[in-house]
VOGUZA-705495 format. One record per residue: x, y, z of N, C-alpha, C in turn; residue number from 1; residue in one letter. Coordinates in steps of 0.05 Angstrom, whole numbers. Atoms other than C-alpha are relative to their C-alpha. Example, Ala and Ser with C-alpha at 12.3 -4.5 7.8 and 13.67 -1.06 7.14 Angstrom:
neast nnorth nup caeast canorth caup ceast cnorth cup n res
18 -24 0 246 -90 156 18 24 0 1 A .
-16 -24 -1 273 -21 143 -15 22 14 2 S .
//
This chain:
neast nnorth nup caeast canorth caup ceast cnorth cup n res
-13 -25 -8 426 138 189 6 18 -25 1 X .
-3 -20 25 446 157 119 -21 10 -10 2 X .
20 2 8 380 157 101 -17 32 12 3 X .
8 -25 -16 359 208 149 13 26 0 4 X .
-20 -27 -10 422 258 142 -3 15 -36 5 X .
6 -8 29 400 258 57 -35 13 7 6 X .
36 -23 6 324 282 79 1 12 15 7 X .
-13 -24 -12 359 326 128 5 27 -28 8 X .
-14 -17 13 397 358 71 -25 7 -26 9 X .
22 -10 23 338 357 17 -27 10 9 10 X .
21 -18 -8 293 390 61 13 26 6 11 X .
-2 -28 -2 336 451 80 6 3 -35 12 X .
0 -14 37 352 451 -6 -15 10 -11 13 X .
32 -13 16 283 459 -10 -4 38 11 14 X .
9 -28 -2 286 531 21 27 13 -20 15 X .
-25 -24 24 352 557 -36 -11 8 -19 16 X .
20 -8 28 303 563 -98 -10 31 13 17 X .
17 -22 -14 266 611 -50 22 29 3 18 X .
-15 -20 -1 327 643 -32 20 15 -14 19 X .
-12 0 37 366 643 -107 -12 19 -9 20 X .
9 -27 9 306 690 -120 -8 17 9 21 X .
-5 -21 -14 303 738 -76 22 14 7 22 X .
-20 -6 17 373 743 -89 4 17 -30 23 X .
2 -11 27 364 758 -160 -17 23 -1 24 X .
14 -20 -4 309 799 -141 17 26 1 25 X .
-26 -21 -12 359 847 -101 17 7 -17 26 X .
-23 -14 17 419 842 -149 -11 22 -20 27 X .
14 -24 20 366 874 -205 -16 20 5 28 X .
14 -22 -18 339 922 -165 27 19 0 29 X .
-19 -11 -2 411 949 -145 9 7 -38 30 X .
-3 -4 31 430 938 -223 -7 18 -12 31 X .
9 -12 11 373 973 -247 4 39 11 32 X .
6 -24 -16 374 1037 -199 27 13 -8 33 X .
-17 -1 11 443 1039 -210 1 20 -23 34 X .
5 -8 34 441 1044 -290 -13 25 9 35 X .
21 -37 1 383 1105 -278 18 16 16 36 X .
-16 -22 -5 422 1145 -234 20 8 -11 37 X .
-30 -7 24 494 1144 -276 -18 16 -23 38 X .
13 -13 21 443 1160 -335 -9 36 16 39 X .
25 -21 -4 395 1214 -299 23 26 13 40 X .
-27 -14 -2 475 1248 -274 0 23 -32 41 X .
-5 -20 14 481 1269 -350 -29 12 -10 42 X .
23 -10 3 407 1285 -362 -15 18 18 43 X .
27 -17 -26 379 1324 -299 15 38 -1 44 X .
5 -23 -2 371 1390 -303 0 23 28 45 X .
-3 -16 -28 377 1409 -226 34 11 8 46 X .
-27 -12 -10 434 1457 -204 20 -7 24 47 X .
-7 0 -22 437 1440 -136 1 -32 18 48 X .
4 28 -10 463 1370 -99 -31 -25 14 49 X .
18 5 -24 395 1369 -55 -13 -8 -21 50 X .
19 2 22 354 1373 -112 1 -22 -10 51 X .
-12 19 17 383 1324 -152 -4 -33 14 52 X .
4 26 -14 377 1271 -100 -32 -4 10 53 X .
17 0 -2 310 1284 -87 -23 -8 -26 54 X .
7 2 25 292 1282 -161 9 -39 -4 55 X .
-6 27 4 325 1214 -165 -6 -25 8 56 X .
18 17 -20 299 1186 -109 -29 -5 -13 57 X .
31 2 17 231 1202 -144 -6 -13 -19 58 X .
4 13 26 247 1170 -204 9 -30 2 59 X .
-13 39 -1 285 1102 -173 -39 -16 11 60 X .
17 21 -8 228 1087 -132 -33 3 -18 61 X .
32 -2 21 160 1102 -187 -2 -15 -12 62 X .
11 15 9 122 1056 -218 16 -5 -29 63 X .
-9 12 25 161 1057 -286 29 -14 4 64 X .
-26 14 -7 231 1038 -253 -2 -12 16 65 X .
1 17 -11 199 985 -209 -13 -20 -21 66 X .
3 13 20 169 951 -271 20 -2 -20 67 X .
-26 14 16 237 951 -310 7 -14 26 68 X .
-13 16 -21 265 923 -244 -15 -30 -4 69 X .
14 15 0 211 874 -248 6 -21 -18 70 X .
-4 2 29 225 860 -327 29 -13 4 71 X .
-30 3 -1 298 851 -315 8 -20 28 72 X .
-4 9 -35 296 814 -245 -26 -35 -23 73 X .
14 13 18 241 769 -285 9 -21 -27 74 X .
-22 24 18 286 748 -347 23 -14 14 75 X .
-21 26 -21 348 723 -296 -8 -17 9 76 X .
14 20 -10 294 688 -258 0 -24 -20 77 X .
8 33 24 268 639 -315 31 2 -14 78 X .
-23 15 15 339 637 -349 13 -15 26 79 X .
-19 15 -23 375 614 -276 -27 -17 8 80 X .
22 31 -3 306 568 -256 1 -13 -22 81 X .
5 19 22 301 535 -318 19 -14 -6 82 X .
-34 13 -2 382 515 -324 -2 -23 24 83 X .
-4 21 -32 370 489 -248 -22 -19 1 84 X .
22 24 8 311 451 -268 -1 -20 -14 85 X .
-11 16 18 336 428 -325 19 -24 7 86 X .
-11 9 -8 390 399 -287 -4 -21 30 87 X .
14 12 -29 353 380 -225 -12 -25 -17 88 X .
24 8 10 297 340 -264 32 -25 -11 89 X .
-5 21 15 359 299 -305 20 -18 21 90 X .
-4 23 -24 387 276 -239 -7 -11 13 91 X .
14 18 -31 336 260 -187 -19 -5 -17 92 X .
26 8 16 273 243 -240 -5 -27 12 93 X .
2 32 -5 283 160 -220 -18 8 30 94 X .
5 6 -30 277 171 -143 -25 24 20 95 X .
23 -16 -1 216 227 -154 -23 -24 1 96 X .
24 12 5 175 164 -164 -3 -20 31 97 X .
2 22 -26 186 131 -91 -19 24 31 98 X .
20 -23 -25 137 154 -29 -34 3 -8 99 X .
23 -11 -8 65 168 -17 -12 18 -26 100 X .
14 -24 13 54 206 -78 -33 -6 -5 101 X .
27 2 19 -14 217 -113 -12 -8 -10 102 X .
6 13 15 -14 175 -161 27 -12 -16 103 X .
-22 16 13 34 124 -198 17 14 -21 104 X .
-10 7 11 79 134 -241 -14 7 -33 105 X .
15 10 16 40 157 -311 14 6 -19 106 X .
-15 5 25 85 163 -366 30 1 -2 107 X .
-24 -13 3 152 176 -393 8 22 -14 108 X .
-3 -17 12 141 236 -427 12 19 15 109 X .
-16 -22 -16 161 276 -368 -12 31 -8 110 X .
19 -20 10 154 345 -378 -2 9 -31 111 X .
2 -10 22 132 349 -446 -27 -1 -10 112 X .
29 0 3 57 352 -479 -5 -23 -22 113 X .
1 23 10 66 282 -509 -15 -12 6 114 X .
20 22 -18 11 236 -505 -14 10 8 115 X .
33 -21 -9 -33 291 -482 -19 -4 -17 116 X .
24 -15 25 -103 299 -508 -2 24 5 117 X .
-4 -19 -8 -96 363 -521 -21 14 2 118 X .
26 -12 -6 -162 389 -524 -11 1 23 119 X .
0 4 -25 -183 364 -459 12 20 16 120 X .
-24 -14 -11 -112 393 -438 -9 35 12 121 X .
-6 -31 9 -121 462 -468 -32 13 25 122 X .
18 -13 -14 -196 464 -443 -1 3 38 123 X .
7 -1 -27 -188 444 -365 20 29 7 124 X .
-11 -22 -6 -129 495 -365 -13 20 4 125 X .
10 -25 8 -169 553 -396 -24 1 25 126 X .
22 -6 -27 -231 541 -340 15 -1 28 127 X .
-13 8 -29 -189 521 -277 9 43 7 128 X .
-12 -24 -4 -145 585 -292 -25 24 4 129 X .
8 -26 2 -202 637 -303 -32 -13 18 130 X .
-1 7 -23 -243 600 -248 1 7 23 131 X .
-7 -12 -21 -209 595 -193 13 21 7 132 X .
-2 -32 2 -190 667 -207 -18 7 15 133 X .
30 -3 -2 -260 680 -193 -2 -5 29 134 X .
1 13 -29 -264 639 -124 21 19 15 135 X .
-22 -20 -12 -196 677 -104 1 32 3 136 X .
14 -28 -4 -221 739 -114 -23 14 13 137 X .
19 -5 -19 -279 733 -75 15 -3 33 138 X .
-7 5 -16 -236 708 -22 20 13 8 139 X .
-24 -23 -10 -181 760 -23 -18 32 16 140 X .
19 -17 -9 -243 812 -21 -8 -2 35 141 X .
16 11 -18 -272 778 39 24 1 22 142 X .
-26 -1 -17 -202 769 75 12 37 7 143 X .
-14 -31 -1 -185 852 52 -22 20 24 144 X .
33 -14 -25 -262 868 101 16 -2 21 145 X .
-9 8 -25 -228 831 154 24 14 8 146 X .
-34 -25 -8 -154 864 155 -7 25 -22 147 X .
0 -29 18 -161 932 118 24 7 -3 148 X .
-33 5 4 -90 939 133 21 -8 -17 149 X .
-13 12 15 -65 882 93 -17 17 -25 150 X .
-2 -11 24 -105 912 35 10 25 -12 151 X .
-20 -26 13 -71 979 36 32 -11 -1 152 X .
-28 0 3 -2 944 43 -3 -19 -38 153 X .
3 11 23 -23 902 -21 -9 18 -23 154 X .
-7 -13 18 -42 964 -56 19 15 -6 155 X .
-23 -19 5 15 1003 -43 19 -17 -20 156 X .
-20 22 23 55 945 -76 -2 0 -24 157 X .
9 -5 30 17 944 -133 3 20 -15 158 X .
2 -24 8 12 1020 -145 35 -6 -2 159 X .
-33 6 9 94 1015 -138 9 -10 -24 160 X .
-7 14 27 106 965 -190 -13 1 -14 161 X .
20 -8 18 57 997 -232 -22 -23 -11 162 X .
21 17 11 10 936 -238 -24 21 -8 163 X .
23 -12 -12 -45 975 -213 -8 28 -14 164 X .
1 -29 -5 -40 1039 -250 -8 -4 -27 165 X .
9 1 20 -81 1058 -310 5 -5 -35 166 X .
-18 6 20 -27 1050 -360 21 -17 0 167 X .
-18 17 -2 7 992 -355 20 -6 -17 168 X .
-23 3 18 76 989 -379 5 -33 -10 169 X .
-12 10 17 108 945 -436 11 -26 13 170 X .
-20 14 -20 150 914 -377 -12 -15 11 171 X .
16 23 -18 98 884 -332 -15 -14 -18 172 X .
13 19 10 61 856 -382 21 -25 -10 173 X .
-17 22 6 116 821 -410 18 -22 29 174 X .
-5 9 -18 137 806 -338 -20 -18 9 175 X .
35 13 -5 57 781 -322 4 -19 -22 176 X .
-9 21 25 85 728 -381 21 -20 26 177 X .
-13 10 -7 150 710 -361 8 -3 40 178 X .
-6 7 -33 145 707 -278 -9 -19 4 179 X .
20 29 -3 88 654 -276 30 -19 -4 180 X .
-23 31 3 143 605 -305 17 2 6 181 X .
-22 -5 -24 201 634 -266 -12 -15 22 182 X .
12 4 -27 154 616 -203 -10 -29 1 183 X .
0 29 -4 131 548 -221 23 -14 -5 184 X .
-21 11 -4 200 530 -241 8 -11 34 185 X .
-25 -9 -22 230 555 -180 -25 -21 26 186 X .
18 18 -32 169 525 -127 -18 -20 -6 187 X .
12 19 -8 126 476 -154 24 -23 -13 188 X .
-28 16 6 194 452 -198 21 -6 23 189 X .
-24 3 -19 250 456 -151 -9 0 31 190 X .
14 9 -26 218 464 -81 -15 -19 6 191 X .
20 26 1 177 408 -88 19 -26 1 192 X .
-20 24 14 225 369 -121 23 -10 20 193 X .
-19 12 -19 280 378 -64 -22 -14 32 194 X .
16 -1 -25 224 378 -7 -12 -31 -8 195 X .
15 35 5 191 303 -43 20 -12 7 196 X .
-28 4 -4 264 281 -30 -3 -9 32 197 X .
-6 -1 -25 255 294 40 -28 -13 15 198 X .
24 7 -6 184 278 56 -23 -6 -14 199 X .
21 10 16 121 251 34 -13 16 -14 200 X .
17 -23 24 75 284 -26 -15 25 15 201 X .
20 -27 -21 21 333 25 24 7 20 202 X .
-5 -16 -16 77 351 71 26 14 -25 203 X .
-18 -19 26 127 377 2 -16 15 -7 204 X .
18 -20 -4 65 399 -16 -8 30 9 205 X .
2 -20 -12 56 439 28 19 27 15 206 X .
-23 -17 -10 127 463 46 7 22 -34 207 X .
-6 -17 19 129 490 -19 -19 20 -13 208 X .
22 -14 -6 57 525 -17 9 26 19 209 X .
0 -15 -20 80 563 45 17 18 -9 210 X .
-32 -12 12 145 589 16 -5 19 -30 211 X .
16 -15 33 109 608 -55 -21 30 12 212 X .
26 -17 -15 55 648 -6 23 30 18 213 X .
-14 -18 -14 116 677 39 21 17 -20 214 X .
-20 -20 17 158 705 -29 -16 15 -10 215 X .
16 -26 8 102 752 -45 3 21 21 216 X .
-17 -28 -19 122 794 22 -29 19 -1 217 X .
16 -15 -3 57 824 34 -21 -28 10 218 X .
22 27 -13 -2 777 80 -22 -1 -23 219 X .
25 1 17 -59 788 34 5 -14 -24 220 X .
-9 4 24 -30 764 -29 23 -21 7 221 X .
1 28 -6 7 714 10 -11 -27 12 222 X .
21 37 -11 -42 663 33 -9 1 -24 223 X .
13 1 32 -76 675 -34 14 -12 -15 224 X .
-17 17 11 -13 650 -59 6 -24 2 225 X .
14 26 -9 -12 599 -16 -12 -14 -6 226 X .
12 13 14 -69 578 -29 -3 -21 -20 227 X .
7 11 32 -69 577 -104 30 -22 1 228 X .
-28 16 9 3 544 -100 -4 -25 23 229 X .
0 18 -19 -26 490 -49 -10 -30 -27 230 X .
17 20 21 -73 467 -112 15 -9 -22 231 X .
-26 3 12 -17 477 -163 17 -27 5 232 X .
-22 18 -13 28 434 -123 -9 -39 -7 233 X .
17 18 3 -24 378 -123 -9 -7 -28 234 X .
0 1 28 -40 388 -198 27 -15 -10 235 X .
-27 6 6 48 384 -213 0 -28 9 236 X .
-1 29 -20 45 318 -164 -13 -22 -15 237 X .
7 9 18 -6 288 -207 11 -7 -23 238 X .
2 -4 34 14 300 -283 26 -7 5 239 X .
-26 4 -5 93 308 -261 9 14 -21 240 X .
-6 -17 23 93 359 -311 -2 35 1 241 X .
-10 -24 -8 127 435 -303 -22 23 -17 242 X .
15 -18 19 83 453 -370 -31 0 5 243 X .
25 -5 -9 14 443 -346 3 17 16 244 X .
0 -19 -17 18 484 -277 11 34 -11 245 X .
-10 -19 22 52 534 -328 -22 18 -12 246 X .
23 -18 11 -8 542 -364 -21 2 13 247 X .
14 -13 -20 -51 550 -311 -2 25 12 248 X .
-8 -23 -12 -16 594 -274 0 30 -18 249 X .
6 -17 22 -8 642 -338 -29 11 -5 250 X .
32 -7 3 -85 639 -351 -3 13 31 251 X .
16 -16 -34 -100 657 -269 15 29 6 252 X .
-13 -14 0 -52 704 -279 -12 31 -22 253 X .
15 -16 15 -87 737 -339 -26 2 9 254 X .
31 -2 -6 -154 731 -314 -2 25 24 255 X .
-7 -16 -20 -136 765 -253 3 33 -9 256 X .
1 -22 9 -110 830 -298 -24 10 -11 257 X .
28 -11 14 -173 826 -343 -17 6 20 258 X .
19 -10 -23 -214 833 -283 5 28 11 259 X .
-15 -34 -4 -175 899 -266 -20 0 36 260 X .
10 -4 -20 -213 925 -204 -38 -2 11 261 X .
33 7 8 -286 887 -210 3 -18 36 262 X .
-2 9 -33 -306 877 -139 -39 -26 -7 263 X .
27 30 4 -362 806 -140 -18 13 21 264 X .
22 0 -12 -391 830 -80 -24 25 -5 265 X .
26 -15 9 -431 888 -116 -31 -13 -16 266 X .
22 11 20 -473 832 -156 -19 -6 34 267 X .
19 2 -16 -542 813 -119 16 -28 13 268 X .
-9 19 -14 -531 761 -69 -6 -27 -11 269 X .
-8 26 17 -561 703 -108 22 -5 -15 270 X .
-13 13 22 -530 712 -172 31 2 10 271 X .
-27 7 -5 -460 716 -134 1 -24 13 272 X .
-14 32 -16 -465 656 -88 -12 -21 -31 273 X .
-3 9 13 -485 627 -154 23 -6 -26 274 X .
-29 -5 17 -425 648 -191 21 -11 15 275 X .
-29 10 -21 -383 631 -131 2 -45 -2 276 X .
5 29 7 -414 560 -132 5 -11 -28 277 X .
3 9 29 -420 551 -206 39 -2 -3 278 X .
-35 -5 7 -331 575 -209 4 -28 13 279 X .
-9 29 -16 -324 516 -147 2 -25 -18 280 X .
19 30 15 -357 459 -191 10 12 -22 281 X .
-12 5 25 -320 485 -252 29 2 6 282 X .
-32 -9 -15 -248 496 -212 1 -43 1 283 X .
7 25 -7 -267 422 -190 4 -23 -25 284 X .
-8 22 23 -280 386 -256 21 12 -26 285 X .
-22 -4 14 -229 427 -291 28 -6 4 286 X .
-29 15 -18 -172 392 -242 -14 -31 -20 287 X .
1 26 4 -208 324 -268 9 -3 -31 288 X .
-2 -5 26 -211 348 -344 31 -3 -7 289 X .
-39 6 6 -131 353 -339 8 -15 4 290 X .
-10 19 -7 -120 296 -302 -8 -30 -22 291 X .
0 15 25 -160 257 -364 14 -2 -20 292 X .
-13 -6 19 -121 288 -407 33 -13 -9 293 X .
-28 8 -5 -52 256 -389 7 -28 -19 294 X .
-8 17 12 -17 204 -423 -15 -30 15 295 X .
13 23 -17 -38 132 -412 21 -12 14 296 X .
-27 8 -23 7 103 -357 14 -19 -9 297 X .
-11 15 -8 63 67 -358 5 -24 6 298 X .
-5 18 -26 66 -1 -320 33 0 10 299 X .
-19 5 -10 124 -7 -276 9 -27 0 300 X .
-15 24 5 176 -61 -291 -7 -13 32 301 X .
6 18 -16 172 -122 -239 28 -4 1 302 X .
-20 5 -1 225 -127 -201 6 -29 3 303 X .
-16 25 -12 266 -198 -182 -8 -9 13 304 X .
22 7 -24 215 -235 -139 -26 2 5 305 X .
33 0 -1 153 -210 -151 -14 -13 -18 306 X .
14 21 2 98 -244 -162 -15 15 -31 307 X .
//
C-alpha cells in the first residue's frame, strides 16, 4: 500500500518541473514588460494617453522585448533547474537504479564526463545533433503540407520572439545557449527522474516526452519536440548522464538555426531520400557511438545470499 501511494505521489511530481517553468516563464514576462513601460513613461514622446498605450503595446509585444523576456525567463530557468537537480540527483540517485531500465547500472561517475572516451563522445554528439536535425526537418516540412495552420501558428511564434527575423538579437542567441540546458534539466533531469520513481523506463519515458512536446504550446513544434525528447529520454536512461543529452540538444539546436529557412524538399527526389536515409543510418550509429563511449561498468555488489 505504501508502495503504491509513493508512485502515486512521484508521478503527479513528475508534472511540477513542467509547471515551475511556465511559472517562471510568466513571472519574466510580467517582470520584463513591466521594467519597459516605467522606462518608456519617461522616454515617450506621445502627448496624449491613447497614444501612449498604443505605442507601448507595440513595443511590449515586438520581437526585441520577447527575446529579452526570453533571455531573462531563460537565466531563472537553468539557475532554479539546476539547484533542483542538483538536489534531486543527491537524494534519489540509489533508487534510480531499480526497474526495467535500459541498461544496468554503468558507472559511478554520474553526471560527469569521467571515464568517457571523449572522442567517440564528442563525435556521436556532433552527428546525432546535426542529423537528426536533418530527419526533423523533413518531418516538420511534411507534417506543415498536412496542417498549414499549425505552420502559421509556429511562425507567428517565431516571428514574435524574434527567432525568425533577419537580425537576430544578442538575447536569443545567448538564450538558443542557455534554454537547451534549462530544458534537459527540467525534463529529461527532473521529469524523468520523478516519473522513473513511479513507473517503468518507456512509460517515464514517455511521460516526460509528452510534457517536453506540450511546453512548446504550439502543435507543430510540439510533436517535433516530442519526438526529439522521446530519443533524448532514451539516450539520458542509457548513459544516466544530464551532460550528454546537453550536448546534443545544444548541437540540434544549432543546426536547426544554421539551416535558417532551407526547405529539403526542393533537392531532386533521389538525392533527398538519399540524404534522408544516409541522416537515419547516421542518427542510428551516432546513438551507438555514445553509448561506446561511456565509462566501463560497474559490477553491482552481491547482496547476502546470492549465489
Amino acid at each position: 500500500m505504501k508502495q503504491n501511494e509513493n508512485r502515486l505521489k512521484y508521478f503527479w511530481l513528475s508534472f511540477t518541473p513542467l509547471l515551475a517553468l511556465l511559472v517562471i516563464q510568466s513571472a519574466c514576462s510580467v517582470f520584463v514588460m513591466e521594467l519597459e513601460l516605467v522606462t518608456s513613461f519617461g522616454s515617450s514622446s506621445e502627448t496624449d494617453l491613447g497614444s501612449f498605450i498604443r505605442g507601448a503595446l507595440k513595443t511590449l509585444t515586438g520581437s526585441s522585448s520577447m527575446s529579452l523576456i526570453l533571455f531573462v525567463y531563460g537565466l531563472f530557468a537553468l539557475f532554479c533547474t539546476a539547484l533542483w537537480y542538483r538536489a534531486f540527483r543527491r537524494k534519489t540517485y540509489p533508487d534510480m537504479q531499480e526497474g526495467n531500465r535500459p541498461s544496468e547500472a554503468l558507472s559511478d561517475a554520474k553526471d560527469s564526463l569521467r571515464g568517457y572516451k571523449k572522442g567517440r563522445l564528442i563525435a556521436g554528439i556532433v552527428i546525432l545533433g546535426v542529423a537528426f536535425q536533418v530527419v526533423m526537418n523533413y518531418f516538420t516540412t511534411v507534417l506543415a503540407m498536412i496542417r498549414p495552420d499549425w505552420l502559421k501558428i509556429y511562425e507567428d511564434a517565431m516571428k514574435t520572439s524574434g527567432i525568425s527575423s533577419d537580425t537576430v538579437s544578442v538575447f536569443i542567441v545567448l538564450y538558443m545557449i542557455i534554454g537547451p540546458l534549462s530544458e534537459e534539466l527540467c525534463f529529461r533531469g527532473l521529469t524523468y527522474g520523478y516519473a522513473r520513481r513511479a513507473m517503468g523506463f518507456w512509460g517515464a519515458n514517455a511521460v516526460q516526452a509528452i510534457l517536453f512536446g506540450i511546453f512548446h504550446l504550439n502543435p507543430l513544434q510540439g510533436i517535433m519536440a516530442a519526438i526529439v525528447g522521446f530519443l533524448f529520454g532514451y539516450i539520458y536512461g542509457k548513459t544516466n548522464n544530464i551532460f550528454v543529452t546537453m550536448g546534443i540538444h545544444l548541437v540540434f539546436n544549432a543546426t536547426s538555426f544554421l539551416m535558417g529557412g532551407l526547405t529539403l524538399t526542393t533537392l531532386p527526389p533521389f538525392v533527398f531520400f538519399l540524404l534522408i536515409l544516409g541522416c537515419l543510418i547516421a542518427s542510428y550509429l551516432a546513438v551507438r557511438l555514445i553509448f561506446s563511449s561511456r565509462p566501463v561498468a560497474v559490477p553491482k555488489e552481491k547482496t547476502p545470499g546470492q549465489g
